[in-house]
Structures are given as C-alpha cells and as structure tokens.
N, C-alpha and C positions, 0 to 999 in steps of 0.2 A: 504494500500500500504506500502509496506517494505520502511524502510529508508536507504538512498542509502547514503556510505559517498561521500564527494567530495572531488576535490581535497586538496581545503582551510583545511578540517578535516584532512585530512593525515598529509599536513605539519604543521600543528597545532600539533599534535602527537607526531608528529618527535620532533617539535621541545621543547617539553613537554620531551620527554623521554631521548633527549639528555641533557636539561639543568640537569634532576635528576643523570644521568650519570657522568655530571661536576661536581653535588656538590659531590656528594658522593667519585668521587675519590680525590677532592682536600681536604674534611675531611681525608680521611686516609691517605692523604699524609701529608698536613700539623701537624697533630697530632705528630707524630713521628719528625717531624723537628723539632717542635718547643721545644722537650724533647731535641733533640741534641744541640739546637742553646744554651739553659738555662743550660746544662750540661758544654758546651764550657766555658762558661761565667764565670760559678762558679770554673772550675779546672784550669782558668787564672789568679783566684785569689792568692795571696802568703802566705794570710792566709789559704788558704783551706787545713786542716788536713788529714793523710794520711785515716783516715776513712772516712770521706768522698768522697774522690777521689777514694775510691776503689768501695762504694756505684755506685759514679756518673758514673764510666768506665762498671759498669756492665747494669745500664740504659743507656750509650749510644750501649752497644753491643748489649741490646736486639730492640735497637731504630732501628740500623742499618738493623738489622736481618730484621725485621716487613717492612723493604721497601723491601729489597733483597724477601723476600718472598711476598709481595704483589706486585712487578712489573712483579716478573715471574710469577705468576698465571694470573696475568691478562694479559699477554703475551701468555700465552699456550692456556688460553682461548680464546683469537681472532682468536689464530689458530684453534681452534677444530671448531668452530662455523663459520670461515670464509671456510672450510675444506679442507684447509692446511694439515691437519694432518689425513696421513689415516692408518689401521690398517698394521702392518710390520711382519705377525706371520713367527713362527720358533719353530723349535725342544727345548723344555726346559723340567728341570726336576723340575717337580712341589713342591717337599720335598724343596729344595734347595730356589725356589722361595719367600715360606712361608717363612722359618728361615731369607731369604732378608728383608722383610717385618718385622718380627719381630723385627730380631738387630738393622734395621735403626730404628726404633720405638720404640726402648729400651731406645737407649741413648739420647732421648728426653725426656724419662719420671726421665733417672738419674740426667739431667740438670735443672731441676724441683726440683730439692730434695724437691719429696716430701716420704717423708717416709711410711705414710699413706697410700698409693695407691701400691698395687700387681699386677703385671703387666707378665699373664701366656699365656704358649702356649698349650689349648686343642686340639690336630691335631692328628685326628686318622686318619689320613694316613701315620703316624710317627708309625705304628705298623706293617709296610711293611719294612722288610729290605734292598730291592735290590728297586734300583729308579722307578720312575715311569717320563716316560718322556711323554710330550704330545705338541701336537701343536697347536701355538695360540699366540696371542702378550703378553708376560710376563711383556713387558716392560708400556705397559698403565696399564694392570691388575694391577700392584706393585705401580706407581703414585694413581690410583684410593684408594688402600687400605690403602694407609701412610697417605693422607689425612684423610679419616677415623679413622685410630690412633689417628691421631695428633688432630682428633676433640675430641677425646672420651679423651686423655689427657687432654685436656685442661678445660672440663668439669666436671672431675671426680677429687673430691679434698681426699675421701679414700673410702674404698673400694675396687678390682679387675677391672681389663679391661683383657680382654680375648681371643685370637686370634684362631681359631680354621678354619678345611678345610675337606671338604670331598666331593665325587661323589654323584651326583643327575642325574635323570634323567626329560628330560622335558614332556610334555605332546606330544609334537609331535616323543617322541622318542629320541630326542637329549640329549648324555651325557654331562654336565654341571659339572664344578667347583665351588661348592660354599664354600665362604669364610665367616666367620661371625667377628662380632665385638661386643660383647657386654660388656657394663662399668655397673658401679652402682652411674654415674652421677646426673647430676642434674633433668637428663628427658626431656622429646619435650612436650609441652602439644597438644593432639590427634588434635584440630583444626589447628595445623600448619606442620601438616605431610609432607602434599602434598605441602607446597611453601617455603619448606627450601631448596630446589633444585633450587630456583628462587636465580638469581645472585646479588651480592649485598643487599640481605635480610637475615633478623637476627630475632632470637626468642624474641620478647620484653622481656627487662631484668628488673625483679624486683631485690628490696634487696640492699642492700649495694654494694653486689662485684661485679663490671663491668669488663665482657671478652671481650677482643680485639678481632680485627678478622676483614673482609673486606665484610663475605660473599661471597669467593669466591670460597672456598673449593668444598662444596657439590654440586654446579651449574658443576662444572668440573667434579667429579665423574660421575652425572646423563648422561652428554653431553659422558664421556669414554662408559658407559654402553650402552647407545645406539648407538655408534660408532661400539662396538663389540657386537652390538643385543645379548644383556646381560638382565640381570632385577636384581631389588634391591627391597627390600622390607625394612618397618621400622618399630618396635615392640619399642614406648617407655612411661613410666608412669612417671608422676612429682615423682620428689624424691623417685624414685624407678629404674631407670637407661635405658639404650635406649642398642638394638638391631640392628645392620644394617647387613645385610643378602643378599652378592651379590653374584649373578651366572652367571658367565661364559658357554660361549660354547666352548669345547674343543674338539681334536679330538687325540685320542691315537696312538701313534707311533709305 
C-alpha cells in the first residue's frame, strides 16, 4: 500500500521549508549589514586615514549594492512564482535589444576592473544591416540575460565571456531567438546542472575565494523561460568554463 502523506506531514514540511527560507535570507541579509554597521564604526573614527576610508566607502557601496540587489530579486521573484507577473510582448528590434544586454553588462564587468577578462559581442545577426524587428517581451528576455552576465562575471576571473544571438528553429516548427553566454569560468561540475535553477542554492564552493550571491539569479531566469515557454540549456566543465544557451519564441513582424 502507497504511503499517503497526512496532514501533520504537510505542515511538518511547510514548516521545515519555511524555517530554511528564514535562515537563509536572514544570512544574506545580515552579512552585508554587519560589513556596513563595522565600516560605520571604523570611518567615525578620527584616526581613520584617508586610505582607508576610501577602502571602507567602496565596501560599504558594494554592501549597499548586494541588499538593493538581493531584495529586488527576491521581490520579482514572488512575483513571477506568485504570477503576478505575466508576459507584456511588443514590436522590438532585436539588434538593438542584444547591444541593451550587452552595454548594461559591460559596465559591470568595467566596475570589476578586472583587466584579465575580455568581454565580446559574437552576434551574427549584426551582419544584417537594416533591423530586424520581432515580437515578444524584450523586457523579461533582457532581465533573464543580464543575470546570466552578471553570473558569468562574477565567475570568470580571465579569460573571455561572450554574448552572441541568432534564429533557431524548434522542432514543432516554431522560430526561436537564441541567445548564448558563454565564459571561460570557473565551471558547474555536471552533477549540479539541473539544481542551480533551485532558489537559494549555490554550487558548493571549494578553495580559498568565496562568491557572494543569494542564489537567486538563475531560479528567476528558469521561472522567465518558462513564463515565455522558452528552454535553456547548460554546457559547463570544471575549469574549462560554462555555456548557457536560451531560446526564445518569437514571432517576426
């Protein structure tokens, strides 16, 4: 005979899945605070040298940053999952689109200085002179891809990150925009392919250098892609770099 849950298991679950939901955001919030509260602390001092106050104003901006972006994802996130948030398409010109995607994700990776890292745009549909307009929500497609960036930044300390676009078509016939991303990071190793899409989950991190992050990024991708009955696919090797490869369904104007 099948094991039937009961009710007592449910709210046993529930209340299992919210407490891990509690720790985990009062870790990434309290983190960041407490960088601010010990930066305050230190630049109320009269001794504190103007090198270090320059040090400490550029840790509380990137402190400040790390809530401002971790409360809006997890804000856009309740909305997509609550579905709040439904697809709004419109005539857009896809050339135009990409290069959004790119220069917002440019000068993230110039804020980084990191010198190391080459950050190109391969778009052969940049070999069409005259636009190409298409319809479909440009405005989640461009949230979904910046995250994607901004992951492959964060991962990739040199080497290339590479933004590239072109027409696919799907197997039922449907033409499709796909977008690619691929860095020469640090890599996914293959048993976690499938649960980096799980929210608030993170690639166990060996090694000295620990990335921030909430996990919330590619939980919201996945949730966009299936929103706009999209697909993404992921191509990555340890220390050999990651691939992310999403398609769009579009419909030409």
């Amino acid at each position: 005979m099948a094991n039937v849950n009961t009710g007592t298991d449910v709210h046993e679950e529930a209340l299992k899945l919210q407490t891990e939901f509690l720790k985990t955001i009062s870790h990434e919030i309290r983190t960041p605070l407490n960088v601010i509260v010990g930066c305050c602390d230190v630049l109320s001092q009269p001794d504190c040298d103007s090198e270090t106050r320059e040090m400490l104003v550029l840790q509380l901006k990137r402190s400040v940053r790390y809530l401002l972006d971790f409360c809006d994802n997890a804000a856009f996130l309740n909305s997509l999952e609550s579905g709040s948030i439904r697809p709004r398409p419109n005539e857009f010109d896809v050339l135009f689109t990409i290069d959004f995607i790119f220069n917002s994700t440019n000068s993230l990776l110039k804020a980084k200085k990191s010198n190391s890292v080459c950050y190109v745009m391969n778009n052969s549909l940049s070999s069409n002179a005259a636009p190409v307009h298409l319809y479909g929500d440009d405005s989640l497609m461009c949230r979904a891809m910046v995250l994607i960036v901004e992951n492959a930044i964060k991962f990739t300390e040199q080497g290339s990150i590479t933004l590239s676009a072109e027409f696919c078509t799907r197997q039922d016939g449907r033409e499709m925009l796909e977008i690619q991303v691929s860095d020469t990071g640090i890599g996914i190793p293959k048993v976690y392919h499938r649960r980096i899409f799980q929210k608030f989950w993170k690639v166990p991190q060996t090694g000295t250098k620990i990335y921030d992050g909430a996990g919330l990024g590619l939980s919201i991708v996945k949730l966009i892609v299936d929103l706009l009955e999209g697909e993404i696919d992921v191509t990555s090797e340890v220390g050999v770099g990651s691939t992310f490869a999403v398609r769009f369904p579009v419909t030409r104007c």
